[in-house]
C-alpha positions in Angstrom: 35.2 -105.3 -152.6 35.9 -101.6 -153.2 37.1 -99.1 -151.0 35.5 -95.3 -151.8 38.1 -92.9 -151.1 35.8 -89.7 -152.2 33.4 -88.0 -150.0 29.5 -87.7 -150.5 28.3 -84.3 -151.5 28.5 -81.9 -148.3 24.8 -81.0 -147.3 24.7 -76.8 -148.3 22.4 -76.0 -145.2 22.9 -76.9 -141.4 19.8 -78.7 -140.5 21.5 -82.2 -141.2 24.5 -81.1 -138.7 22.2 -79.6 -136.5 19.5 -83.2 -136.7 22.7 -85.3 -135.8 23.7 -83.2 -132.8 20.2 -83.2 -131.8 19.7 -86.4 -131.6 23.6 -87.2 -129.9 21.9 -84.7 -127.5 18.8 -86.9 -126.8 20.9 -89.8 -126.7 23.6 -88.3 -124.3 20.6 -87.4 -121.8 18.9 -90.8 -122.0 22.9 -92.9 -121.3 23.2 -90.2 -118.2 19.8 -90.4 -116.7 19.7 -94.2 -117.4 22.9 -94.7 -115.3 22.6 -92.8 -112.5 18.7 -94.3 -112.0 19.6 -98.0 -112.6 22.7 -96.9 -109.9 20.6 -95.8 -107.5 17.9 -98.5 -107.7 20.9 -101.1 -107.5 22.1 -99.1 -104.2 18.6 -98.8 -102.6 17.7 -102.7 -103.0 21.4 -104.2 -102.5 23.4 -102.0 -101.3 26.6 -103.8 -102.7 29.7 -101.8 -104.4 30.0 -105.1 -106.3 26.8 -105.3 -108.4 27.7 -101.4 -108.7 30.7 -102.3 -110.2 29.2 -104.6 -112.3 27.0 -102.2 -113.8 29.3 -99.9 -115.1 31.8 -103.1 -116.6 28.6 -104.4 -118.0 28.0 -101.3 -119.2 31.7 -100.5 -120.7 32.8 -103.8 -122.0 30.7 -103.8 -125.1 32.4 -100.7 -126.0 35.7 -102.1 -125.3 35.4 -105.1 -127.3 32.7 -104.5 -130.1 33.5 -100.6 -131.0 35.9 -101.9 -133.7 33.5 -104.6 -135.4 30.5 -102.3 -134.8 32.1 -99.4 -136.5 33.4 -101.8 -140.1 29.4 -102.6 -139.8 29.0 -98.5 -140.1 31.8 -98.4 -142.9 29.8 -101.5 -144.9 25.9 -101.0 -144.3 25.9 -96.8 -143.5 26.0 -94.4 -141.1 22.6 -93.2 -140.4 21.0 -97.2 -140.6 23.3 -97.7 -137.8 22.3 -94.3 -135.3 18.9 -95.7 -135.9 19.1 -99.1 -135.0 21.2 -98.1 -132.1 18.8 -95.5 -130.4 15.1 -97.4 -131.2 16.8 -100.3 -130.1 18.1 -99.2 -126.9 14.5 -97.6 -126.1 12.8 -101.0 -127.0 15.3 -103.0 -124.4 14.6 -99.8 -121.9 10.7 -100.3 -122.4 10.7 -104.2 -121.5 13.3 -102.9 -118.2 10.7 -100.4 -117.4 7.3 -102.9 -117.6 9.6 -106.0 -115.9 10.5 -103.3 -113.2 7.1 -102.0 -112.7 5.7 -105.4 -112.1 9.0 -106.8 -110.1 9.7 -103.7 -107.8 8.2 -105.5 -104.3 7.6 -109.3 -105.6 10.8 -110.0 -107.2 14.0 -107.8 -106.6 16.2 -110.3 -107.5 14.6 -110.4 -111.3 14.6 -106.9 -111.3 18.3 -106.4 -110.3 19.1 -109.3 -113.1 16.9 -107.2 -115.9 19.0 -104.5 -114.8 22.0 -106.3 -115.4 21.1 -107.4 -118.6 19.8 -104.3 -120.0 22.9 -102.7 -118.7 25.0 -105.0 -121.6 22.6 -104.7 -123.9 22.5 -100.2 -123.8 26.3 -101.0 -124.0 26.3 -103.2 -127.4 24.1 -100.1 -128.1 26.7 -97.4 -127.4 29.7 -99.2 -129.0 27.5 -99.3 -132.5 26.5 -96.1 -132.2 29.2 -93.7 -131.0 31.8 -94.5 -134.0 29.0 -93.9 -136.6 27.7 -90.3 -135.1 31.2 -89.8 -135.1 32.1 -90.9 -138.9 29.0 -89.3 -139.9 30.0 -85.3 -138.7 32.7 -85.0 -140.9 30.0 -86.0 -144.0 27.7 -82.9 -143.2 30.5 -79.8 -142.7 33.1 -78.4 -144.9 36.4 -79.6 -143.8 37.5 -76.0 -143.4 34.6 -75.8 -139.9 35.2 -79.6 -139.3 36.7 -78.2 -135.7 34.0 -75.7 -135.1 31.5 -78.6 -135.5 32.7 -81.0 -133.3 33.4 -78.5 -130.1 29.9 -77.3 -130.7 29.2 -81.4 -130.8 31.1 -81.5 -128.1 29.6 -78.7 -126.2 26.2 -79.9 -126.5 26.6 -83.3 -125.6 28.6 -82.3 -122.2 25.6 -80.3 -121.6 23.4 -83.0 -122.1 25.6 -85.2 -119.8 25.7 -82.7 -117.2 21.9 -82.5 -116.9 21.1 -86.1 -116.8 23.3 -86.3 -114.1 22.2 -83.4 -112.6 18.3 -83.8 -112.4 18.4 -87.7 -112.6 18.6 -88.3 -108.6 15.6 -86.1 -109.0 13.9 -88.2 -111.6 14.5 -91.4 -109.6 12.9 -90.0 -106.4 9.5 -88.2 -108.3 8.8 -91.1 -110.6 10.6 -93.9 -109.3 12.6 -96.6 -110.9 9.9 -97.9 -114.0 8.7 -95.0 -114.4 12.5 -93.0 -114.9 13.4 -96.1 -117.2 10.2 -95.1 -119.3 11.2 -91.7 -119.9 15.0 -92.6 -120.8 13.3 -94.9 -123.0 11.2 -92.1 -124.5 14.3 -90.1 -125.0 16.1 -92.9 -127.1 13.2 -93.5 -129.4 12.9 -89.1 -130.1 16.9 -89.5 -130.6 15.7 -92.4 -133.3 13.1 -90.0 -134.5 15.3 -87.0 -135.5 17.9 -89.5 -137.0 15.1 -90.8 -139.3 15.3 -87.0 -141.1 19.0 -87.0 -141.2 20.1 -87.2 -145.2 21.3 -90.9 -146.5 25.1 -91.7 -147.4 26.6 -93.3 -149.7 28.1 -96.9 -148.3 31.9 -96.1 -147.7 33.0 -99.7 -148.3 30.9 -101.7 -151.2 31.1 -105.3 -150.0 27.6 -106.8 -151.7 26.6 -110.6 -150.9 27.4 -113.3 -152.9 24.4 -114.7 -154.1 26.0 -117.7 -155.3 27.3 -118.9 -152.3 25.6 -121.3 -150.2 26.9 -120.1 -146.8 24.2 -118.1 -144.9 24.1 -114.3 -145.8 24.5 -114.1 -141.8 27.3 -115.6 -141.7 29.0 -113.9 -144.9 28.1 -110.7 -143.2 30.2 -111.8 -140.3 33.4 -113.0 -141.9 33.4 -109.7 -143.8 33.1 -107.6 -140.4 35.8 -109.5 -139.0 38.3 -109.0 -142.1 37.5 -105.4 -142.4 38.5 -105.1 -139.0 41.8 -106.5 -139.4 42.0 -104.1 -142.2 41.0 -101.2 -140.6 43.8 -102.5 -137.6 46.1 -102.4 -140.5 45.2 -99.4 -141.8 45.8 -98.1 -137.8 49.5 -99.6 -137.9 50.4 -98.6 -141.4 49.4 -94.7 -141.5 51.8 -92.5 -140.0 51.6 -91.4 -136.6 48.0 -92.7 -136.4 48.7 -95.4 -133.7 50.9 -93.2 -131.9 48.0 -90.5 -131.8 45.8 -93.6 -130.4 48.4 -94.7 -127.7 48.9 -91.4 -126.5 45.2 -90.6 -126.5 44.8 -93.7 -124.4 48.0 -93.2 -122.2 45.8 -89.3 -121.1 42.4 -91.3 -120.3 44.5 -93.9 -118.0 45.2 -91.7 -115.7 41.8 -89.7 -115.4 40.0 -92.7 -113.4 42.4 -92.8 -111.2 41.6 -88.7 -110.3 37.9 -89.7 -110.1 38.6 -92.6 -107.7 40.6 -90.2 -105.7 38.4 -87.2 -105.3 36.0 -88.4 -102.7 38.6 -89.5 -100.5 40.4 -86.3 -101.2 37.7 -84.1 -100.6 36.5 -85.8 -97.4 40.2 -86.3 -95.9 42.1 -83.8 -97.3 39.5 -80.6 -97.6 37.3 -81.5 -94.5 33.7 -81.5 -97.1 31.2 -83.0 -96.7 30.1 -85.7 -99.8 27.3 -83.7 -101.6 30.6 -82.0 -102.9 31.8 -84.9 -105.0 28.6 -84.0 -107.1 29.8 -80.3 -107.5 33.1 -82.0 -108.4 31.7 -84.0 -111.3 29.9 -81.0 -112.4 33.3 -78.6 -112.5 34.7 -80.9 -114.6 32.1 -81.8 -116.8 31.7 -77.5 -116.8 35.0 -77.1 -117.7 34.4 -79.5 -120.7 31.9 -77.3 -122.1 34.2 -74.1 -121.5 36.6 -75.6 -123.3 34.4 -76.4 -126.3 32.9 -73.2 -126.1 36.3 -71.6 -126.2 38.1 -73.7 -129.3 34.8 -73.1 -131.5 35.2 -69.3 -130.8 38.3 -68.8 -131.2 39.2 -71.6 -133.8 43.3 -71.8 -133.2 45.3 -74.0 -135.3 44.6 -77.7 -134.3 47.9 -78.9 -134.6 50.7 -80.8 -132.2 51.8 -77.5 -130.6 48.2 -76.9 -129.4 47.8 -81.0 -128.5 51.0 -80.3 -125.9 49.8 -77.3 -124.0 46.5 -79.1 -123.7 48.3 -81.9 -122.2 50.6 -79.9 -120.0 47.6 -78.2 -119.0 46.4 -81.2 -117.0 49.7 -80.8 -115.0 48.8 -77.4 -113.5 45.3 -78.9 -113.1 46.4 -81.5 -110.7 49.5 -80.0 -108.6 47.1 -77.3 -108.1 44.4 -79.8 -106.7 47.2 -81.1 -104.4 48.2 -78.1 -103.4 44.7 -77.0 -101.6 45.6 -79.8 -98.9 48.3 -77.4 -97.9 46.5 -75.0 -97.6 44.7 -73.4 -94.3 42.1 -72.7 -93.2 40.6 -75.7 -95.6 37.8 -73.6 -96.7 39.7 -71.1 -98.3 40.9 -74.0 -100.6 37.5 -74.8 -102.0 37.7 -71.6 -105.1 41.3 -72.9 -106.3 39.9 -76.7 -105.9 37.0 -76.0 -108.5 39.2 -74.1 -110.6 41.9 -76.8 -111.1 38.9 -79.1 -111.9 37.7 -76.7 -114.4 41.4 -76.5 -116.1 40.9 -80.1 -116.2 37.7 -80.0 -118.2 39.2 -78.2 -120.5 42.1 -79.7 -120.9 40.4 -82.7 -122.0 37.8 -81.4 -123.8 40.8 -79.8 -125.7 42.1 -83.5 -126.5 39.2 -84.9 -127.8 38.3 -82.2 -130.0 41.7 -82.2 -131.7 42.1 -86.3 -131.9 38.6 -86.4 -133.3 38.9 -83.3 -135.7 42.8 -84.8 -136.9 40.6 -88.2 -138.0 37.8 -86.5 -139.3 40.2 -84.6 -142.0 42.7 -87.1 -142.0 41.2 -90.6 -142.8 39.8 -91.5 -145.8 36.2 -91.9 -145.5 36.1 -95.4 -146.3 37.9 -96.4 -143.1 36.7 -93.9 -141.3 34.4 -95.3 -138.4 36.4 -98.3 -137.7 39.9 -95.9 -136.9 36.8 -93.7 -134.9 36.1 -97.3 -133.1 39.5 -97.8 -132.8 40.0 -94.6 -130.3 36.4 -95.6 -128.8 37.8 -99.0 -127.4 41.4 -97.5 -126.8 39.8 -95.2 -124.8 37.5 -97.4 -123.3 40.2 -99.8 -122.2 42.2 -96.9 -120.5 39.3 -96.2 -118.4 38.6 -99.6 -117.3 42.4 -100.2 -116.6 42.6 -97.1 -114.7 39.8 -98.1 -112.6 40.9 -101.5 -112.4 44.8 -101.0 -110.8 43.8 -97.3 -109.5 41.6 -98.1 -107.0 44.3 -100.6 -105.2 47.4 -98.0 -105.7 45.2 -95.5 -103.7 44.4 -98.2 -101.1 48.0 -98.6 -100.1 48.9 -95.0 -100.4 45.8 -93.3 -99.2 47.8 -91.6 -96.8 49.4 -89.6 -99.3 47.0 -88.3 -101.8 48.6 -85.0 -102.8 51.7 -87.0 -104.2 49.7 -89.3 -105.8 48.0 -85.8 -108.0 51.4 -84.3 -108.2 52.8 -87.7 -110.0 49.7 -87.5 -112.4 50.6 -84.1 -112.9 54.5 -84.9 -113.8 52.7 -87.9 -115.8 51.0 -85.3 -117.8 53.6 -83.3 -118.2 56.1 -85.8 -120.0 53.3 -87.1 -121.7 52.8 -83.3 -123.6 56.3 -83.7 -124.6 55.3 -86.5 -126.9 53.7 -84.4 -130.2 56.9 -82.6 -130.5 59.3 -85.6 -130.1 56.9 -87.6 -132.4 57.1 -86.3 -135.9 54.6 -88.9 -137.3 51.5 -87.4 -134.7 53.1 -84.0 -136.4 52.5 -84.9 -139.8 49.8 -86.5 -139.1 47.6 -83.8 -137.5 48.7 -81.5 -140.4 47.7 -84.1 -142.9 44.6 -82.8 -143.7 44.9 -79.2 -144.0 47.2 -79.7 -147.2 
């Protein structure tokens, strides 16, 4: 097998940037609006926190465990094969949830809650395939000199997409109801589908043909080789300076964010006196702040390197003590503007992250191993989450009564962790690898 260490030919116009955003946009919309309807139907038939919470582990595991294999698939049989295979095959599976709803809603909840279920894992396998191709793909379709400037406006859009699913899809559920909403997400996944049809083909970045001589099933070739070029992408994780470090302080950040979105409804209801509508207006400060962020680091386009990394993680610090702080502070309601602007400094703060770990891989790694390091930070990430909401929720139980410390120890947490780019010369080098 050969490894292709040289890029394919940089399109000269935008439309093939613009088709690939487009169609993350789609896709972004369709994930939010799916979630929040398929939580809502769950909630109005059941009722139970613990098919909720099923729902979203069904829904993250694939990513967790299949981002790495599914992104050496990207590296072996292309990018763009892969987006589309992802998104028609999500709105097919959404398509069958939407007729075996429509004809289950009063008859049969019980099959409709275990379609749900299923679908759930199935839009996950779907997510962990393709989020590391979309994200391999970018750096093939911009000059590595507005590599940063394309993923914040990436970045931007999707947030804006995720933003209005969750926004108007409580709306969606309760005009068309539950087959009905599933239809449209459907609908969205198969236009994402459509735009990725125009995007332009690239070249294979690892040439691993069949053996035609073999007699082992070409199924079964096809899996051996996924599994060993994930052990060499693994290896390619350990072996490049400060790569893994860049990964394990990547996920080290997203551990502790679950635990600030298990905490803000309690906070807001015990600590600020509102009522729970506002957890919504929460979500949507953070997810606001995101955009900001974007917005900002396209503009402005500073230097993406380790100094920039640790005041974006101190920046979560500030965030959080100054979350903590509005529970001191009286009469409650004049806490609400510095509540919503902490949350907002969060946004951006990890917007800020994101853009720099994925623009540092995007120059960085060779092309050839390039989606399987991009599902590499997909699962690391991944995992973070599910361990923060795993052992976050029980910390809070036992010290509910002191939420404010619990922010202002995430704060300190984010503060040491900022530390870490300059004490770690490998993440230095690293993120200055490919500008020289």
């Amino acid at each position: 097998m050969r490894h292709s260490n040289a890029s394919m030919a940089i399109p000269q116009s935008r439309r093939p940037l613009i088709l690939l955003v487009a169609g993350q946009v789609f896709s972004k919309l369709a994930v939010a609006l799916y979630l929040l309807s398929m939580t809502l139907y769950i909630r109005g038939l059941d009722g139970s926190a613990g098919l909720l919470g099923l729902l979203q582990f069904l829904s993250l595991a694939p990513i967790v465990v299949l981002s790495p294999i599914a992104a050496s698939l990207a590296d072996m049989r292309g990018r763009k094969a892969i987006l589309l295979v992802s998104d028609a095959g999500r709105g097919v599976v959404l398509l069958a949830l939407a007729l075996v709803l429509s004809l289950t809603a009063s008859t049969a909840p019980l099959l409709g809650i275990s379609a749900v279920l299923l679908t759930a894992l199935l839009v996950g396998i779907g997510q962990a395939t393709f989020q590391p191709a979309a994200d391999a793909f970018l750096p093939d379709l911009v000059r590595p000199s507005a590599l940063g400037a394309a993923v914040a406006i990436r970045g931007a859009c999707v947030q804006t997409a995720n933003l209005a699913g969750n926004a108007v899809g409580g709306l969606v559920f309760l005009a068309l109801g539950a087959a009905s909403s599933t239809g449209l997400t459907a609908a969205l996944f198969l236009v994402s589908a459509a735009w990725e049809t125009l995007l332009p083909e690239a070249a294979v970045a690892v040439n691993t043909p069949f053996n035609t001589r073999s007699k082992v099933p070409r199924i079964r070739q096809l899996f051996r080789r996924l599994i060993i070029q994930t052990h060499i992408g693994m290896r390619f994780a350990r072996r490049t300076r400060g790569l893994a470090a860049l990964l394990i302080m990547n996920l080290c950040f997203h551990a502790s964010f679950p635990v600030l979105l298990i905490a803000l409804p309690f906070f807001i209801e015990y600590q600020l006196g509102l009522g729970p509508h506002y957890l919504g207006y929460s979500f949507a400060a953070l997810l606001a702040g995101g955009i900001l962020g974007y917005i900002l680091l396209a503009v402005i386009r500073p230097k993406l390197d380790h100094r920039l990394l640790s005041v974006l993680v101190a920046l979560s610090a500030p965030a959080l003590w100054m979350i903590a702080s509005t529970a001191y502070i009286v009469p409650r309601q004049s806490a609400v503007p510095l509540y919503f602007i902490a949350l907002l400094l969060a946004g951006v703060a990890a917007a800020g992250i994101h853009l720099i770990v994925h623009t540092a891989i995007g120059l960085s790694v060779r092309r050839s191993f390039r989606a399987r390091i991009f599902g590499l930070l997909e699962a690391s990430t991944g995992a973070a989450s599910a361990l923060g909401f795993l052992f976050g929720g029980p910390v809070l139980d036992l010290l509910m009564q002191s939420l404010p410390a619990v922010l202002l120890t995430l704060g300190v947490f984010g503060l040491l962790l900022s530390v870490v780019p300059f004490q770690n010369r490998g993440i230095r080098d690293f993120l200055l690898l490919g500008r020289v």
